[in-house]
Backbone as XML, in Angstrom:
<?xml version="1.0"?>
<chain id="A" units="angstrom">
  <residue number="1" name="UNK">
    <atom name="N" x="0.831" y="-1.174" z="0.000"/>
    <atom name="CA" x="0.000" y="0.000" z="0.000"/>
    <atom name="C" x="0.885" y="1.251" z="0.000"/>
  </residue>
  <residue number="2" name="UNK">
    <atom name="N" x="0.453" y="2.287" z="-0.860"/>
    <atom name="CA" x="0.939" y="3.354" z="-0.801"/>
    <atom name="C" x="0.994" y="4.381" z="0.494"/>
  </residue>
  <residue number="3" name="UNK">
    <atom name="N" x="2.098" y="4.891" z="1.198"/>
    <atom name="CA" x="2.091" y="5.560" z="1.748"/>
    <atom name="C" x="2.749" y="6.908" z="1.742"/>
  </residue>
  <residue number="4" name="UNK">
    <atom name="N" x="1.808" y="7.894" z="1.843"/>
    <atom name="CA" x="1.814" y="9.312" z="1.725"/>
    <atom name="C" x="2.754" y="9.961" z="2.275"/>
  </residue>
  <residue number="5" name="UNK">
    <atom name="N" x="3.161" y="9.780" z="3.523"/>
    <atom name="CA" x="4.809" y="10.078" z="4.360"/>
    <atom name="C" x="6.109" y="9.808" z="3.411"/>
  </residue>
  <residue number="6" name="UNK">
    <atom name="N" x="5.540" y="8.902" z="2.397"/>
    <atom name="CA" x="7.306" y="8.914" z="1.895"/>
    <atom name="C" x="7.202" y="10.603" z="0.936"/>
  </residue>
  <residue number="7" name="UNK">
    <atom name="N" x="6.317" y="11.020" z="0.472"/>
    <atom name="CA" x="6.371" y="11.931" z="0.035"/>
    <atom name="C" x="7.209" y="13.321" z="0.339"/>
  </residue>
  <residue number="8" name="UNK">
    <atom name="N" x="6.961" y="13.093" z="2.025"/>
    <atom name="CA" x="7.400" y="14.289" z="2.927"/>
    <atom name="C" x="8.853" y="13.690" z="2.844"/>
  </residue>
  <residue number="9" name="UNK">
    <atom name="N" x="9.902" y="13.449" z="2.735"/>
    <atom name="CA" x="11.170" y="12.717" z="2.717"/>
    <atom name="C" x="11.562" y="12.912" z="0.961"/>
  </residue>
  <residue number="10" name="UNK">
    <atom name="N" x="10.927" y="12.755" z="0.083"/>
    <atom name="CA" x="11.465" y="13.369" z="-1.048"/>
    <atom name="C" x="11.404" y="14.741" z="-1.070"/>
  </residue>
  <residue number="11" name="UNK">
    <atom name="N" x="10.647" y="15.192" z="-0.160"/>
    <atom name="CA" x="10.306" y="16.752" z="-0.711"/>
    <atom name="C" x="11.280" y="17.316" z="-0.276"/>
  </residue>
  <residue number="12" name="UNK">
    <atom name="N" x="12.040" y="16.870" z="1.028"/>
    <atom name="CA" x="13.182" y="16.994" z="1.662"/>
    <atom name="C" x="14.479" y="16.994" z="1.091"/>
  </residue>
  <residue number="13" name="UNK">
    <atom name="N" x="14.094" y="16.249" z="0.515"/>
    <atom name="CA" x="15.331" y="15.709" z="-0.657"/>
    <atom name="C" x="15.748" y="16.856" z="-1.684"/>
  </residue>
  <residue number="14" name="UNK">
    <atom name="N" x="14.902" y="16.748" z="-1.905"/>
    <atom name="CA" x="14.663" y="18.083" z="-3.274"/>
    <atom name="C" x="14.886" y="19.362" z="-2.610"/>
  </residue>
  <residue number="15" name="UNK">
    <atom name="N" x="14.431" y="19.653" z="-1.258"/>
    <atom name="CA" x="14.498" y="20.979" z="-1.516"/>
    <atom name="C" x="16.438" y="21.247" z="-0.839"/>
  </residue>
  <residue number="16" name="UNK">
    <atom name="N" x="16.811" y="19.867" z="-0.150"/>
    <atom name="CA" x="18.388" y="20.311" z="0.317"/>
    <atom name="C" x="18.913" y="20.266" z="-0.934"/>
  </residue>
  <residue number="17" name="UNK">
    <atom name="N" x="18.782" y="19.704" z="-2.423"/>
    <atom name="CA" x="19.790" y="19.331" z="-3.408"/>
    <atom name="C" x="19.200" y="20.483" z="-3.903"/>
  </residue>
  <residue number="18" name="UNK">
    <atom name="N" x="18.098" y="21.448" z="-4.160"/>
    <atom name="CA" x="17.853" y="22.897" z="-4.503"/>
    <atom name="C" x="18.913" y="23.835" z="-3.502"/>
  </residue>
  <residue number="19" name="UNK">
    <atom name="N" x="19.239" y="23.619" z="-2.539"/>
    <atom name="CA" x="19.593" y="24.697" z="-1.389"/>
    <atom name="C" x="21.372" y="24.079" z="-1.675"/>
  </residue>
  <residue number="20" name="UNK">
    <atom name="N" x="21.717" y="23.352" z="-1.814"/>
    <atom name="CA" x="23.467" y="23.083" z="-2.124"/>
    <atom name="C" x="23.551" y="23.522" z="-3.525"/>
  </residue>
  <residue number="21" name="UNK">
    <atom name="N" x="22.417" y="23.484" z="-4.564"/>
    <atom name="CA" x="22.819" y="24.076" z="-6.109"/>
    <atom name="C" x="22.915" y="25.487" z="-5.902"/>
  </residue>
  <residue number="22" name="UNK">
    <atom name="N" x="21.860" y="25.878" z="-5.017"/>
    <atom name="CA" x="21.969" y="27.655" z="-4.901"/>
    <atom name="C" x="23.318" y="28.299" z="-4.492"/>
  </residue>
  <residue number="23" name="UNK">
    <atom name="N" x="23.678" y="27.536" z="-3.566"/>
    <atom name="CA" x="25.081" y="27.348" z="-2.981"/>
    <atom name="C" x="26.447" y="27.714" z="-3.500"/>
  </residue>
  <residue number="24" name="UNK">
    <atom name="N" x="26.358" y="26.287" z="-4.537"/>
    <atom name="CA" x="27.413" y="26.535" z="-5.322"/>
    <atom name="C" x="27.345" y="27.697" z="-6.270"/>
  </residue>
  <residue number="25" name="UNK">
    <atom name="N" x="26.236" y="27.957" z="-7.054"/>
    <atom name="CA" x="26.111" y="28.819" z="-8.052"/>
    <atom name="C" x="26.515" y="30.483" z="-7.049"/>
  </residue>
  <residue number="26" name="UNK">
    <atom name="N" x="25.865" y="30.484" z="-5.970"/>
    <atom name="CA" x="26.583" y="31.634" z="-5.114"/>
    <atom name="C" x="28.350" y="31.402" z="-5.188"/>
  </residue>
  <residue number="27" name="UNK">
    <atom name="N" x="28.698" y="30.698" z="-5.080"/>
    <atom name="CA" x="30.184" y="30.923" z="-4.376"/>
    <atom name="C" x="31.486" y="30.875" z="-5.815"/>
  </residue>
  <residue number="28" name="UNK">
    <atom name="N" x="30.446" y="30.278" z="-7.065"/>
    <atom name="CA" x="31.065" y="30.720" z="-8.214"/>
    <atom name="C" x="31.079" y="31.480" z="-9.040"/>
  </residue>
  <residue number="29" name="UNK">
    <atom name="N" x="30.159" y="32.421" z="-8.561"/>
    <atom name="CA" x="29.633" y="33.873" z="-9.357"/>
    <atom name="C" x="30.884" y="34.540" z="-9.794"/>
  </residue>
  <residue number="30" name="UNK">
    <atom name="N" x="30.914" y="35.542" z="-10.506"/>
    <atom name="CA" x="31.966" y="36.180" z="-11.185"/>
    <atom name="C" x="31.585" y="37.675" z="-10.645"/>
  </residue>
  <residue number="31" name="UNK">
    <atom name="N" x="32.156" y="37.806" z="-9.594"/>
    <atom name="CA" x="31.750" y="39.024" z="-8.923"/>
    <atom name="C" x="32.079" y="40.359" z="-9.939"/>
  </residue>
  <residue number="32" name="UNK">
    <atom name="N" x="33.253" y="39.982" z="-10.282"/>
    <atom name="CA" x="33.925" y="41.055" z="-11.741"/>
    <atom name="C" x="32.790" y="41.690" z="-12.858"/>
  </residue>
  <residue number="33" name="UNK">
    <atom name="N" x="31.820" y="40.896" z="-12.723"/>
    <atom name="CA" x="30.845" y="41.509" z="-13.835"/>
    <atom name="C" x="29.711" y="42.367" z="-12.766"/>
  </residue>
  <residue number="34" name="UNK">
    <atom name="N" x="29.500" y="42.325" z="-11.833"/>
    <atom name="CA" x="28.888" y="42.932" z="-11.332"/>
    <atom name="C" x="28.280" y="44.533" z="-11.582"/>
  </residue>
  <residue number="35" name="UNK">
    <atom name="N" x="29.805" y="45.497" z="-11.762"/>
    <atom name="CA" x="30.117" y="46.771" z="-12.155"/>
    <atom name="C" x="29.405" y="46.485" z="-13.911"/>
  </residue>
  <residue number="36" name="UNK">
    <atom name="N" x="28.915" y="45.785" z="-14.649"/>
    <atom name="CA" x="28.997" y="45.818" z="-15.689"/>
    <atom name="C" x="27.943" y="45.037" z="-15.666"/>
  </residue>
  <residue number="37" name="UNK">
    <atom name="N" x="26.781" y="44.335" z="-15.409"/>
    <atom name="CA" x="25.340" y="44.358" z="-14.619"/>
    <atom name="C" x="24.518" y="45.324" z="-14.698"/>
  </residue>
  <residue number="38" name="UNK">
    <atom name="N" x="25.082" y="46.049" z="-13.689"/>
    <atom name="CA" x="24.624" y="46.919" z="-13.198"/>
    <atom name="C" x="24.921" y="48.367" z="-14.629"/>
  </residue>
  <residue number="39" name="UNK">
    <atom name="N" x="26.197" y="48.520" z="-15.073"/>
    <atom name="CA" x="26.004" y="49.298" z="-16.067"/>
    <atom name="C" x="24.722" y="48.775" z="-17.176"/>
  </residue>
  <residue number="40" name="UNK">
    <atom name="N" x="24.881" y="47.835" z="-17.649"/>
    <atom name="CA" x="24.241" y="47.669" z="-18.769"/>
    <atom name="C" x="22.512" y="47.592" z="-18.282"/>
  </residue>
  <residue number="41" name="UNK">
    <atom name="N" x="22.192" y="47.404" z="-16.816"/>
    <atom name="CA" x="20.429" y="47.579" z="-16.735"/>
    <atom name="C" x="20.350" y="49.455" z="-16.390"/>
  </residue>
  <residue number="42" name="UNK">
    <atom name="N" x="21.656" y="49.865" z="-16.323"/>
    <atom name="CA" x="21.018" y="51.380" z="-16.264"/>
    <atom name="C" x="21.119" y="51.926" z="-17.595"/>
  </residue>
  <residue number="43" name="UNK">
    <atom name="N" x="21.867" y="51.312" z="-18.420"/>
    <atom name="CA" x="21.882" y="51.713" z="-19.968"/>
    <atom name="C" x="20.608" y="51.331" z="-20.896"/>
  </residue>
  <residue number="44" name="UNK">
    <atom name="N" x="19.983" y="50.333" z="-20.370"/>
    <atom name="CA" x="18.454" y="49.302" z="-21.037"/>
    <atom name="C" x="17.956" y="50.675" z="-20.443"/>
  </residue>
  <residue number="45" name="UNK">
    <atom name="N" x="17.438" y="50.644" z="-19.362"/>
    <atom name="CA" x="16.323" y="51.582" z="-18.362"/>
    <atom name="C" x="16.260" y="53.065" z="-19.053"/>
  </residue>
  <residue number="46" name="UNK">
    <atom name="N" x="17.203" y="54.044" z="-19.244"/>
    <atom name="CA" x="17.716" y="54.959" z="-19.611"/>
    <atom name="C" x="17.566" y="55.299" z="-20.996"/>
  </residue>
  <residue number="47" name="UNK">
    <atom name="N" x="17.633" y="54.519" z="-21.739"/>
    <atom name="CA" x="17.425" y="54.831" z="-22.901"/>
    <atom name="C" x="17.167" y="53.273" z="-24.205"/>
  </residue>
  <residue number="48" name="UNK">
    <atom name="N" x="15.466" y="52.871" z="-23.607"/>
    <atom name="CA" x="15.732" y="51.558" z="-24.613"/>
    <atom name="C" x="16.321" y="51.245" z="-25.817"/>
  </residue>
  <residue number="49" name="UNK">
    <atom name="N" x="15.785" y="52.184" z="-26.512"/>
    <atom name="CA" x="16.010" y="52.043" z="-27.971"/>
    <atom name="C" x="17.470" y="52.582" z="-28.993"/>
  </residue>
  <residue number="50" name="UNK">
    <atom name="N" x="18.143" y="53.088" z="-27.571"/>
    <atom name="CA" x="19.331" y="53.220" z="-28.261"/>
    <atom name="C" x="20.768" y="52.075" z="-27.229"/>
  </residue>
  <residue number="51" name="UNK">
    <atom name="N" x="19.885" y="51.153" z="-26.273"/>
    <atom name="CA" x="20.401" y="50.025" z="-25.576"/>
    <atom name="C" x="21.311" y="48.852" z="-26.927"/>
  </residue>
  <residue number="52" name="UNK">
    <atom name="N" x="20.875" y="48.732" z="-27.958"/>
    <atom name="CA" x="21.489" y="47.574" z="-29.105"/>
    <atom name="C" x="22.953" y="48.156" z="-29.148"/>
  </residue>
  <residue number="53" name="UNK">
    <atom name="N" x="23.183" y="49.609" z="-29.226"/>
    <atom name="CA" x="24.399" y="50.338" z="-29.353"/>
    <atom name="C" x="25.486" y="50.326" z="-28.694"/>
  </residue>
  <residue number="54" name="UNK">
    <atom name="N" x="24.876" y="50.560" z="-27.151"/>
    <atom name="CA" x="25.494" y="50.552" z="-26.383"/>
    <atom name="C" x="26.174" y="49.249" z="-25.730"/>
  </residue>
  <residue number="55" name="UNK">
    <atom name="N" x="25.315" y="47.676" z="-26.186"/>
    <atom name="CA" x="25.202" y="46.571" z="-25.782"/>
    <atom name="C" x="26.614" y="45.745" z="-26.153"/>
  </residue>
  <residue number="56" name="UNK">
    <atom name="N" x="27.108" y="46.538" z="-27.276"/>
    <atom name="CA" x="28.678" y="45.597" z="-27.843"/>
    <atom name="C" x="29.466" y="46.692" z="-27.612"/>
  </residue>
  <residue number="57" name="UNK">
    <atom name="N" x="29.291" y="47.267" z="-26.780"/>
    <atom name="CA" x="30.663" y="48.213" z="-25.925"/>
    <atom name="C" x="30.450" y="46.985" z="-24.753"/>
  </residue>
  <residue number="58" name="UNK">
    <atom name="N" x="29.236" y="47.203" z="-24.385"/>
    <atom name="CA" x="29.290" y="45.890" z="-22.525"/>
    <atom name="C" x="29.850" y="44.899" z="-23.054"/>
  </residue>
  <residue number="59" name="UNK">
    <atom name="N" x="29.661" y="44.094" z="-23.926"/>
    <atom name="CA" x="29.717" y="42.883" z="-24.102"/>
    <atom name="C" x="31.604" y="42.929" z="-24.201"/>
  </residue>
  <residue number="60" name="UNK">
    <atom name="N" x="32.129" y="43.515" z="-24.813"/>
    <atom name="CA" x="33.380" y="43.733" z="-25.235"/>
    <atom name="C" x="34.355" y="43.816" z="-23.774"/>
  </residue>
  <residue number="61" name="UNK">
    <atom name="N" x="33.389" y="44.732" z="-23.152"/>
    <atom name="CA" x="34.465" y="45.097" z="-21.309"/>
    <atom name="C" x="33.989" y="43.764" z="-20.047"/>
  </residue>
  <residue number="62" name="UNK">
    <atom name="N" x="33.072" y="42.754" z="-20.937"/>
    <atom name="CA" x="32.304" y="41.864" z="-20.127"/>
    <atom name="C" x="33.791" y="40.602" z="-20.393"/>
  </residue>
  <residue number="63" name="UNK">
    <atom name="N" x="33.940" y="40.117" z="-22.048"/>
    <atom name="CA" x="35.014" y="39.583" z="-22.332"/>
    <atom name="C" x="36.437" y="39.750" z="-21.614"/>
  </residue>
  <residue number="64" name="UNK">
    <atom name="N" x="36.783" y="41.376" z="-21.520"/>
    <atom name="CA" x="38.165" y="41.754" z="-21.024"/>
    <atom name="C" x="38.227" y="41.801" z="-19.574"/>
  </residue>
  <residue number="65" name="UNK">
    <atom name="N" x="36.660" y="41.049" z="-18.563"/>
    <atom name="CA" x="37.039" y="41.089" z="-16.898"/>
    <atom name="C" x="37.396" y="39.650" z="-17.212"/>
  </residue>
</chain>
C-alpha cells in the first residue's frame, strides 16, 4: 500500500539538493561583472532604444574582466 509520508522525505530531498545548487552557483559567481550588470540595466532603463548600441561596448568590457 501506498504511503503518503514517503512523500514528505522526497520533498526533503529536493528541496536540500535545490539549497546546495543555490550554494554553489553563489560561491562561483563572477563578482567582476557585477560593475557591468549593473552598467548595462542602467543603460536598457535609460534609454531603450538606443540600448542595441550601447550593448557591444558591454559585451566587449564583459570579455576583457
Amino acid at each position: 500500500m501506498f504511503q503518503p509520508e514517503i512523500l514528505f522525505g522526497v520533498g526533503v530531498g529536493l528541496l536540500f539538493v535545490a539549497l546546495i545548487y543555490g550554494m554553489i552557483q553563489y560561491k562561483t559567481r563572477n563578482r567582476a561583472n557585477d560593475r557591468l550588470t549593473e552598467a548595462a540595466t542602467k543603460a536598457l532603463y535609460d534609454d531603450p532604444e538606443r540600448f542595441p548600441e550601447k550593448r557591444q561596448a558591454l559585451e566587449r568590457d564583459v570579455e576583457r574582466s
